[in-house]
C-alpha positions in Angstrom: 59.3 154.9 82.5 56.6 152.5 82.1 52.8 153.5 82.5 50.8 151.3 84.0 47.1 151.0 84.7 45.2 149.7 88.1 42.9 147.1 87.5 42.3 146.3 91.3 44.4 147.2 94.7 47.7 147.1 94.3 47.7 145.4 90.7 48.8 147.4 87.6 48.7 146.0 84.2 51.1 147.6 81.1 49.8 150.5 79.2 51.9 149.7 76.2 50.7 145.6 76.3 47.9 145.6 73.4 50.6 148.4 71.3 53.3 145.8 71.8 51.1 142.9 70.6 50.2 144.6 67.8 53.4 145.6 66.6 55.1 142.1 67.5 52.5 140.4 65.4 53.0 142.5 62.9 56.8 141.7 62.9 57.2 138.2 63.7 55.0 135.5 62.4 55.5 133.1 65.8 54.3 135.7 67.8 51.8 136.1 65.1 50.7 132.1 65.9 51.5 132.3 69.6 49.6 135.7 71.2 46.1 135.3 69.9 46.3 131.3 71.8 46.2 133.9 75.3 43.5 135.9 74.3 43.2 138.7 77.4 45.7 137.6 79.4 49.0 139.8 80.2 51.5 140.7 82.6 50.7 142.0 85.7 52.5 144.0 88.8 52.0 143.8 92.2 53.3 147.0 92.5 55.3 147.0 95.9 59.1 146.4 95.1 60.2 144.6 98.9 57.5 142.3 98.5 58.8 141.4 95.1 62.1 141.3 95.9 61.5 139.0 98.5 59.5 136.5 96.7 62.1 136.4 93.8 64.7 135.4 96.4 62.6 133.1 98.1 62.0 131.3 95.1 65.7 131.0 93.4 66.7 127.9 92.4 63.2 125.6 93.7 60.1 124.6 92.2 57.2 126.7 91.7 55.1 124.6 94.6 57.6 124.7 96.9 58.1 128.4 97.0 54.6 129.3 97.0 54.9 127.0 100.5 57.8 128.5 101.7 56.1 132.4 100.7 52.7 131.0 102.8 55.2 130.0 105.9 56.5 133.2 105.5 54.2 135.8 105.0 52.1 134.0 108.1 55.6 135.1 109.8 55.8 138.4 108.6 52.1 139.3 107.4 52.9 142.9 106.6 56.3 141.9 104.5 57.7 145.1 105.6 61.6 145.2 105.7 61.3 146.4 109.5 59.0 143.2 110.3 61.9 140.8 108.7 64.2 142.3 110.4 62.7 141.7 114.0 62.1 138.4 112.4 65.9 137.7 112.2 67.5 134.1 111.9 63.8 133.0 113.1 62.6 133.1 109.4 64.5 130.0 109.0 61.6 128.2 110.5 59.9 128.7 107.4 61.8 126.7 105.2 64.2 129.0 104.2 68.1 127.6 104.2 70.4 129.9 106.0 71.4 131.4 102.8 68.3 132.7 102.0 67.8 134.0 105.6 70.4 136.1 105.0 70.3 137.2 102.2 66.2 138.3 102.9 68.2 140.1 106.0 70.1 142.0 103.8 67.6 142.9 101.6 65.6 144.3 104.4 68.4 146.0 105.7 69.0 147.6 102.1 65.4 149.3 102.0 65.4 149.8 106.1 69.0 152.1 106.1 68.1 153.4 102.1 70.9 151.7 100.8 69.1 151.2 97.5 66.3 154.4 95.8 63.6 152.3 95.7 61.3 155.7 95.7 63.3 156.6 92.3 63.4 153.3 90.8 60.2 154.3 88.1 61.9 156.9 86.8 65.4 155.7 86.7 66.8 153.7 83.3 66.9 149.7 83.3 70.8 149.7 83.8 70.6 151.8 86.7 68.4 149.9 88.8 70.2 146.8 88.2 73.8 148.4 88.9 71.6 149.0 92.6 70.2 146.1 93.0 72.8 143.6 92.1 74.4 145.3 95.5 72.0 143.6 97.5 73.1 139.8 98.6 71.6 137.0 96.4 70.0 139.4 94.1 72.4 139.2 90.6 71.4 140.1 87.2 68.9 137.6 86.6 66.3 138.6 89.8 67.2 142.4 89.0 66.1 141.6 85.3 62.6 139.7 86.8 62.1 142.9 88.9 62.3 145.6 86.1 59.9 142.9 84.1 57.7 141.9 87.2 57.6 145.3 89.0 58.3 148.1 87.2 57.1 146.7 83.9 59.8 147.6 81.9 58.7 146.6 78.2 62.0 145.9 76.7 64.0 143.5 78.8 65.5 140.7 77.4 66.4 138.2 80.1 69.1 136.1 78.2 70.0 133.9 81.5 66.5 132.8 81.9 66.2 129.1 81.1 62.4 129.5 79.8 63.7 132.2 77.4 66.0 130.1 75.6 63.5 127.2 75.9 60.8 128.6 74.4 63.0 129.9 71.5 64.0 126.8 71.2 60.6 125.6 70.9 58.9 128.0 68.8 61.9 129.3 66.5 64.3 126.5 66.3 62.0 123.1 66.2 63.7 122.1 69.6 67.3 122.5 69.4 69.7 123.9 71.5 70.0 127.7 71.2 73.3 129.9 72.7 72.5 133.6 74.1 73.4 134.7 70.4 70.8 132.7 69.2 68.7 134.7 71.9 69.5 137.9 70.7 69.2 136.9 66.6 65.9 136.6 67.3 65.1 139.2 70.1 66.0 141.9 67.1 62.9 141.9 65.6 61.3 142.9 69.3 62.7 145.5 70.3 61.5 147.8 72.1 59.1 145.0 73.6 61.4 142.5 74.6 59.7 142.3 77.2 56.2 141.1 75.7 57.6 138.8 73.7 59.6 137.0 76.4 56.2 136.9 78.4 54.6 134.9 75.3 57.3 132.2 74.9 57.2 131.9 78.7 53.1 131.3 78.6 53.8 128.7 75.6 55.9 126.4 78.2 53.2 127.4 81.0 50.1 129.3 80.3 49.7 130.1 84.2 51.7 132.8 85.1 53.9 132.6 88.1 54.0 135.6 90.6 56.4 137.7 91.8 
């Protein structure tokens, strides 16, 4: 379970982050180059899982600007994000940009943490695999959102997130002077991380964009 620290309402930052640079710089001499360049910055949670979940489902498979308009539409819709406000919401959430898809699958989502279907109370003390094998339940959520929730939302320091695009691109980058890498080529190098996967993932993604998205 990951111990995290409140820095301001509702936003928690890792306890292990400044042990995990440490120890990755120690190990690896491109995390050695590439953690100093972000001086205090780290990952951060906002701490309440629905309203993650909902933004990583809103934002699948667009750009960065147009899910934060799509999020604005929406949380003017449902400004308390509560699964029980979606819900009354219905099919009308479309009106925010969302395709029909992703209407439903938010509706199932709410309907997952309205009826309990999923134990999001239990989550933070529940392993990685466990919450994925729950979450991957849910419509439109598969491994690769569970994966950004541990990371995002429970701050889980050791998750490697081998279908992320930025992942492999910034291995790419920084370990393999630009060329192609497969998921074994991933996990060569995620070796020498473990058990901060996590951290080190969150550097290569600030060397392709030093602001960090939110979830």
């Amino acid at each position: 379970m990951a111990k995290a620290t409140a820095v301001e309402a509702r936003v928690f930052i890792p306890e292990y982050w400044e042990e995990a640079k440490t120890e990755l710089m120690r190990r690896d001499r491109i995390m050695r180059r590439l953690i100093p360049q972000f001086g205090d910055m780290h990952l951060v949670s906002r701490g309440d899982p629905f309203t993650t979940l909902a933004r990583s489902v809103i934002g699948q498979q667009i750009s960065v600007k147009a899910a934060d308009a799509i999020w604005a539409r929406f949380v003017a819709a449902c400004p308390k994000v509560t699964p029980a406000q979606v819900l009354k919401a219905g099919e009308t959430l479309a009106g925010c940009g969302l395709s029909k898809r992703k209407t439903e699958y938010l509706l199932d989502l709410a309907t997952h943490f309205k009826e309990k279907k999923v134990h999001a109370d239990q989550w933070a003390s529940m392993e990685d695999e466990a919450v994925i094998a729950e979450l991957i339940q849910i419509r439109g959520i598969g491994r690769w959102t569970a994966e950004m929730f541990l990371i995002f939302n429970l701050l889980r320091p050791n998750i490697l997130p081998l279908d992320d695009l930025g992942l492999l691109k910034g291995i790419s980058i920084n370990y393999f002077s630009g060329e192609p890498v497969s998921r074994s080529d991933a996990r060569e190098v995620a070796a020498n991380w473990a058990p901060w996967c996590t951290v080190a993932t969150w550097y290569l993604w600030r060397s392709l964009a030093p602001v960090p998205v939110e979830y």
